[in-house]
N, C-alpha and C positions, 0 to 999 in steps of 0.2 A: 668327515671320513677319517677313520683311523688309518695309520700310516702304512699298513699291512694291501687294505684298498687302493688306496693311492699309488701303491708301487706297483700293484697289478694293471692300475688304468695306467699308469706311463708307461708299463710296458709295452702293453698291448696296441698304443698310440704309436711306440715308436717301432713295434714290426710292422703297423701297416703299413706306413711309411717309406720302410724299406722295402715290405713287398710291391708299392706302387712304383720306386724307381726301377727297382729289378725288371717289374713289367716292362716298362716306357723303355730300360734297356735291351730287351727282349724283340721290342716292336721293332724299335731300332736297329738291331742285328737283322732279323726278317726285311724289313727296308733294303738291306745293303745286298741280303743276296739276291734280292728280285732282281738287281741292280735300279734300283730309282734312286733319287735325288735322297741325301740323308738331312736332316735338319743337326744343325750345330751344336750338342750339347748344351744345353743351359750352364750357366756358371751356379755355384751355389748363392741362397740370398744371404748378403750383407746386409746386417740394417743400416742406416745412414750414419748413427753414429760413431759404429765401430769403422767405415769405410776411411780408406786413408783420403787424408786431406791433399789438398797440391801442394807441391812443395813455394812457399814464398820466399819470394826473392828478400833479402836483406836491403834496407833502406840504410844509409850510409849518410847522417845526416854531414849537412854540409856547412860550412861557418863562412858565415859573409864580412868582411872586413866594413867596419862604419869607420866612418871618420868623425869624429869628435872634436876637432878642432876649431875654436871659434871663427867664424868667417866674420868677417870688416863691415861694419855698416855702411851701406850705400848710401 
């Protein structure tokens, strides 16, 4: 596909897109004045690896004193 093509299909990709949430927020306004129950908004998708990680705690290592000292033969 020449790049002319190409920007015509992502366009046209990314209005339906927008006209399918516009809908789904459409339905959803109708929803609320019926007065029924409304469902939650979806969050948008993250993929997994941009999603934040949990924050880790810091390991703080720790030093154990040995003793070194010759002990006496029994």
């Amino acid at each position: 596909m020449i790049d002319a093509e190409l920007e015509k299909v992502i366009g046209k990709a990314l209005k339906l897109k927008e006209l399918r949430r516009a809908r789904a927020r459409v339905l959803q306004l109708e929803r609320e004045l019926r007065g029924e129950a409304t469902k939650p908004e979806e969050p948008p998708y993250i993929p997994e690896f941009l999603a934040q990680q949990p924050a880790r705690t810091a390991v703080r290592p720790t030093l154990s004193v040995v003793d070194v000292t010759p002990k006496a033969a029994a």
